[in-house]
matplotlib code that plots the C-alpha trace (Angstrom):
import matplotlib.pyplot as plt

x = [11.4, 10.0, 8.2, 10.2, 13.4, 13.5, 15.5, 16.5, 17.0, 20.4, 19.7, 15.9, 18.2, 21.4, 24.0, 26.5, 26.5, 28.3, 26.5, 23.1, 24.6, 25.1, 22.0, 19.7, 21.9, 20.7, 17.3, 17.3, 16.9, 19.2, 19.3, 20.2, 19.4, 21.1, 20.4, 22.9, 25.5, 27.1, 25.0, 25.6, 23.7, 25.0, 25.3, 28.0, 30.3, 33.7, 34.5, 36.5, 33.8, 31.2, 33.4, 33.4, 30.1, 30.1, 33.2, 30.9, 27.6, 30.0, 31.2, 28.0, 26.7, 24.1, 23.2, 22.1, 18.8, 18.1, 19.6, 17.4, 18.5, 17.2, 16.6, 14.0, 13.6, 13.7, 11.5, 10.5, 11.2, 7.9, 5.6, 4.1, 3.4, 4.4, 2.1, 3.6, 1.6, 3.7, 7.2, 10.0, 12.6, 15.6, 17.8, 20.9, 20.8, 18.8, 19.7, 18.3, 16.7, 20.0, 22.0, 19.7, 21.6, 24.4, 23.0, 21.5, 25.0, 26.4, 23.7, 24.2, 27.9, 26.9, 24.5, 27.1, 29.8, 26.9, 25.8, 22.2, 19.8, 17.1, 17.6, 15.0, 13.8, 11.1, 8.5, 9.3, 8.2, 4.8, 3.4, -1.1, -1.5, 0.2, -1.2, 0.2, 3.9, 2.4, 4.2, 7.5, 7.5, 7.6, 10.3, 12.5, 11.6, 11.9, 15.5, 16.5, 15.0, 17.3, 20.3, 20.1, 18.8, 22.2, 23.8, 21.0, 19.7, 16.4, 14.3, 12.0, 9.6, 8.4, 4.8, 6.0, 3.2, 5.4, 5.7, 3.5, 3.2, 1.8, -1.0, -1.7, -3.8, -1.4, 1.2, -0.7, -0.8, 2.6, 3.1, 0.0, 2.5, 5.9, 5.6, 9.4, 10.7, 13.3, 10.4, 8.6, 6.9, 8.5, 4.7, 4.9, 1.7, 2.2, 2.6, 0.0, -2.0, -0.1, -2.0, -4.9, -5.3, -7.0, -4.1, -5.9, -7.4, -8.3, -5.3, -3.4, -6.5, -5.4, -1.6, -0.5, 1.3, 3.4, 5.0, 5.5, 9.9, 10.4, 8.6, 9.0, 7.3, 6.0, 3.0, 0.4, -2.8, -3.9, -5.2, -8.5, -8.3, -7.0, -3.8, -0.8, -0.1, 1.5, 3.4, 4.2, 5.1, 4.6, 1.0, -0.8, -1.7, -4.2, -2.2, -3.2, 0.1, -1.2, -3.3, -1.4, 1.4, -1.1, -1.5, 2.0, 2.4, -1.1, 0.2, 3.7, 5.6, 9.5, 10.9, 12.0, 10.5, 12.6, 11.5, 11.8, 10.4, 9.5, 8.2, 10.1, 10.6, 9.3, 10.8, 12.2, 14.7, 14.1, 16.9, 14.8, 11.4, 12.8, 13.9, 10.3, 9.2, 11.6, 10.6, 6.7, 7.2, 9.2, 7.1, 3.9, 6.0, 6.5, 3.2, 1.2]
y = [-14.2, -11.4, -8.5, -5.1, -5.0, -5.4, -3.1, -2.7, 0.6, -0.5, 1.2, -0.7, -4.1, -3.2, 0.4, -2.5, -1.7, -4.7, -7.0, -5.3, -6.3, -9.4, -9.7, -8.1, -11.5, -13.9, -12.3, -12.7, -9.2, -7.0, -3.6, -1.1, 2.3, 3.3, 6.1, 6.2, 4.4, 3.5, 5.8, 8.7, 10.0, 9.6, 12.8, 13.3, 10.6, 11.1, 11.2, 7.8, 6.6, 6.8, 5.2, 2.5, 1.6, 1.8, -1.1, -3.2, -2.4, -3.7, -6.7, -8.1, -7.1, -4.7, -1.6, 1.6, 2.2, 5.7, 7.9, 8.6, 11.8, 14.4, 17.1, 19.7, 17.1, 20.4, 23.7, 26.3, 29.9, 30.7, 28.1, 29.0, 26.8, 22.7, 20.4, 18.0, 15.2, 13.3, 12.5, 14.1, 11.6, 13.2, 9.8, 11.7, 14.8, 17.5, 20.2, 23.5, 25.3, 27.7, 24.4, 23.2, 24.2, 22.7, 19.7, 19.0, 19.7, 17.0, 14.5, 15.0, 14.4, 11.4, 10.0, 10.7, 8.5, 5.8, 5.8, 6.4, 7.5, 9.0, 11.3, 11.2, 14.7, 15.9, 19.0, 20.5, 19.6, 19.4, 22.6, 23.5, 24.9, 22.8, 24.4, 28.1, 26.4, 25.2, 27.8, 27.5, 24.1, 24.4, 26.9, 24.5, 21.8, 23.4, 24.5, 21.4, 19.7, 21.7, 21.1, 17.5, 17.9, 18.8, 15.6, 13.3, 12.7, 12.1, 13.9, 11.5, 13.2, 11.1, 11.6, 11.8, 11.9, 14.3, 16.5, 19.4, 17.0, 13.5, 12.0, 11.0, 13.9, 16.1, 15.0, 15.0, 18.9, 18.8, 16.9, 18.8, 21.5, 20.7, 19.1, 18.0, 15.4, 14.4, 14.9, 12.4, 10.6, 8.1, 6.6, 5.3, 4.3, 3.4, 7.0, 7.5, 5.5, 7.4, 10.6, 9.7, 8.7, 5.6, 4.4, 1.9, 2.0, 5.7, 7.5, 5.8, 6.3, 9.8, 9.3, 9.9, 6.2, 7.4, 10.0, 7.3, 6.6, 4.7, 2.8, 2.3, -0.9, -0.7, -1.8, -1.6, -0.8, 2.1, 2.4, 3.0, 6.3, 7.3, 9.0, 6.5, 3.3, 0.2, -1.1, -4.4, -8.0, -6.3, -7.8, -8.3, -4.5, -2.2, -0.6, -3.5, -4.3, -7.3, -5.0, -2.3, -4.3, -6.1, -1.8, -1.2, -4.2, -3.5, 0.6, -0.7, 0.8, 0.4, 0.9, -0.8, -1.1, -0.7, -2.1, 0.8, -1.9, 0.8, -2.7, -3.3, -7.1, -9.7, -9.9, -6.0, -8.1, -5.6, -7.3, -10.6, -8.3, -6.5, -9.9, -11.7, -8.3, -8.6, -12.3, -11.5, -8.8, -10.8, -13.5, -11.5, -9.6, -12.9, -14.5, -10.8]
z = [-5.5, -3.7, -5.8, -3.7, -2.5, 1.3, 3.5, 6.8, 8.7, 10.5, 14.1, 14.6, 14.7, 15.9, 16.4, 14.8, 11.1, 10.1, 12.3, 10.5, 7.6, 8.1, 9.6, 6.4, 4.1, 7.2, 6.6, 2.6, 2.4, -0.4, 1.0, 4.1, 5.3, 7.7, 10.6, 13.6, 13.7, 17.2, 18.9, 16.7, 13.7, 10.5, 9.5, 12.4, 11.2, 9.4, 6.0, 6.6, 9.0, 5.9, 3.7, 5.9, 6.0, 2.2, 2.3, 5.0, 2.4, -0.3, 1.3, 2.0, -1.8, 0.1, -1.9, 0.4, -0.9, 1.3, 4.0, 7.3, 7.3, 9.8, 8.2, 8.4, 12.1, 13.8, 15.1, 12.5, 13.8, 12.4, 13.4, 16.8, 19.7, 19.6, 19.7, 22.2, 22.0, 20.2, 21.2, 19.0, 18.5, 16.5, 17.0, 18.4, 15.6, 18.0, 15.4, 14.9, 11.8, 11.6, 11.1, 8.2, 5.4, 6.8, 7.2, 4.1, 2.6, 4.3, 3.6, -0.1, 0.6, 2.3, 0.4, -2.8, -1.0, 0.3, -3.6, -2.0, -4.1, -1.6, 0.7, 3.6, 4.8, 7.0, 7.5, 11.2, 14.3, 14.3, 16.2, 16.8, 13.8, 11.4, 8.3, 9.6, 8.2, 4.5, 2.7, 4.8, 4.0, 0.8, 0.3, 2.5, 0.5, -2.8, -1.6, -1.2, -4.0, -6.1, -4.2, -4.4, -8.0, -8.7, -7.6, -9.5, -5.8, -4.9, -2.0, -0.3, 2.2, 4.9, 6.4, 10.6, 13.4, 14.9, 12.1, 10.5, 7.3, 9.0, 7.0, 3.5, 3.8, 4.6, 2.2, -0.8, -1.5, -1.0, -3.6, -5.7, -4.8, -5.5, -8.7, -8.9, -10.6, -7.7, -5.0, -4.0, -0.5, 2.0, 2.8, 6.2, 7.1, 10.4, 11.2, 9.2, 11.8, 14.8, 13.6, 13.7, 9.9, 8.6, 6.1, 4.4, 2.2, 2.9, 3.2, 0.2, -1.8, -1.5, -2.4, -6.2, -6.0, -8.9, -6.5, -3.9, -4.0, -0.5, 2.2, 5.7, 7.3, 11.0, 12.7, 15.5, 17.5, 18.1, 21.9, 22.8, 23.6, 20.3, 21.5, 20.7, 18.7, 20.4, 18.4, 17.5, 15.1, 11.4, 9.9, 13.2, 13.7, 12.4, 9.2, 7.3, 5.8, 3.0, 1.8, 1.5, -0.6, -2.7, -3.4, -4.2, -6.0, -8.0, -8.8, -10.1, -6.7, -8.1, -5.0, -1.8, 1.6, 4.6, 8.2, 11.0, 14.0, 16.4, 18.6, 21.3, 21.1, 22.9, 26.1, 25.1, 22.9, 20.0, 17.5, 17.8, 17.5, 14.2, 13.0, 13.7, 11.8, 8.7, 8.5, 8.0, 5.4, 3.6, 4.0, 2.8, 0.0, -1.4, -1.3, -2.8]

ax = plt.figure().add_subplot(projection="3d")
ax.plot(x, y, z, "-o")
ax.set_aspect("equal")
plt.show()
């Protein structure tokens, strides 16, 4: 019996949502979140298109534990140059800050119809002077705490290499911050890692694990330079992933951890690579 509920995001195995689907039962696993669909991000699909992948979720007895939204995956008018080092990947949803509103909007609506209970949001693109955008990032976030607050919807911000908010470091006065009930972090530590963070056991250490709601699962090494991770099979990087669920499991983490690959696959067959890395997380999950 594993200890979490194990996810998938849909997209890292396949843009086939029903063959994801079917894929996460093969896999043992009892949840999806899903991204783009098809080649297109969710938050540009119909009103029947959505409802669809709720009837597929259904079928299958798969709950939808999170949307991988993209919002606030944008550039804030106010905060100066980019810091390009790190590649901005929007997953078809290059949107601007004018269109956030909008989009968040429609995420709820989503995530109401998906009966998702976290929304996954972001802090900008990350620019030189990251902590120039602290107060900015708050008022956006506070914004849309409340909106989803309305719908019993939970905001889940996710630490991103490539945003102003990367690192345990950087998320925890945030959090110190925002004191919100239906706030809370999506701790990915393999970004954490990306940026340059050690993310165990030194940047959980710094993490309030009750304010932890999601987790995304991805691994690698970082090269010797210092400047990228390579990612690859989940346990057999640096992130240190039995330790860090021995962690969750130790802090009484409720919630689910999703898989986001990132690994190409061996031979660049990335749906075998994402299902090599489901199998070890489940596999360590259930021996914590």
């Amino acid at each position: 019996m594993t200890r979490f509920p194990l996810a998938i995001i849909t997209d890292e195995f396949t843009p086939d949502f029903e063959l994801a689907a079917r894929t996460a039962v093969e896999l043992g696993f009892q949840a999806l979140e899903p991204r783009t669909i098809g080649g297109r991000n969710i938050v540009d699909l119909s009103d029947d298109e959505v409802l669809e992948l709720r009837r597929i979720a259904d079928r299958h007895r798969l709950q939808i534990v999170s949307i991988a939204s993209p919002v606030f995956k944008c550039t804030h008018p106010q905060g100066g140059q980019i810091d390009h080092r790190f590649e901005q990947d929007a997953f078809h949803a290059a949107h601007t800050f004018d269109d956030q509103d909008r989009l968040l909007r429609r995420v709820i609506q989503v995530a109401l119809a998906l009966d998702a209970g976290i929304i996954r949001v972001f802090s900008f693109w990350r620019t030189l002077e990251p902590q120039r955008l602290f107060g900015h990032i708050i008022e956006s976030l506070a914004q849309a705490v409340d909106l989803a607050a309305r719908h019993n919807l939970l905001i889940g911000l996710e630490n991103e290499h490539a945003c102003n908010i990367a690192t345990a470091a950087e998320s925890a006065p945030v959090l110190r911050t925002l004191d919100a009930p239906n706030l809370g972090l999506v701790w990915d530590p393999g970004n954490s890692l990306m940026a340059g963070e050690t993310p165990l056991p030194d940047g959980y250490a710094l993490l309030p694990a009750s304010r932890i709601i999601h987790v995304h699962a991805k691994d690698g090494v970082r090269t010797p330079a210092g400047d990228r991770v390579i990612w690859g099979p989940l346990g057999e990087g640096q992130v240190g992933w039995p330790a860090q669920i021995e962690a969750l499991a130790r802090d009484g983490y409720p919630g689910a951890i999703s898989i986001e690959t990132h690994w190409t696959g061996p031979d660049g067959n990335k749906f075998e690579g994402s299902r090599i890395c489901a199998q070890n997380l489940k596999k360590m999950v259930e021996t914590a």
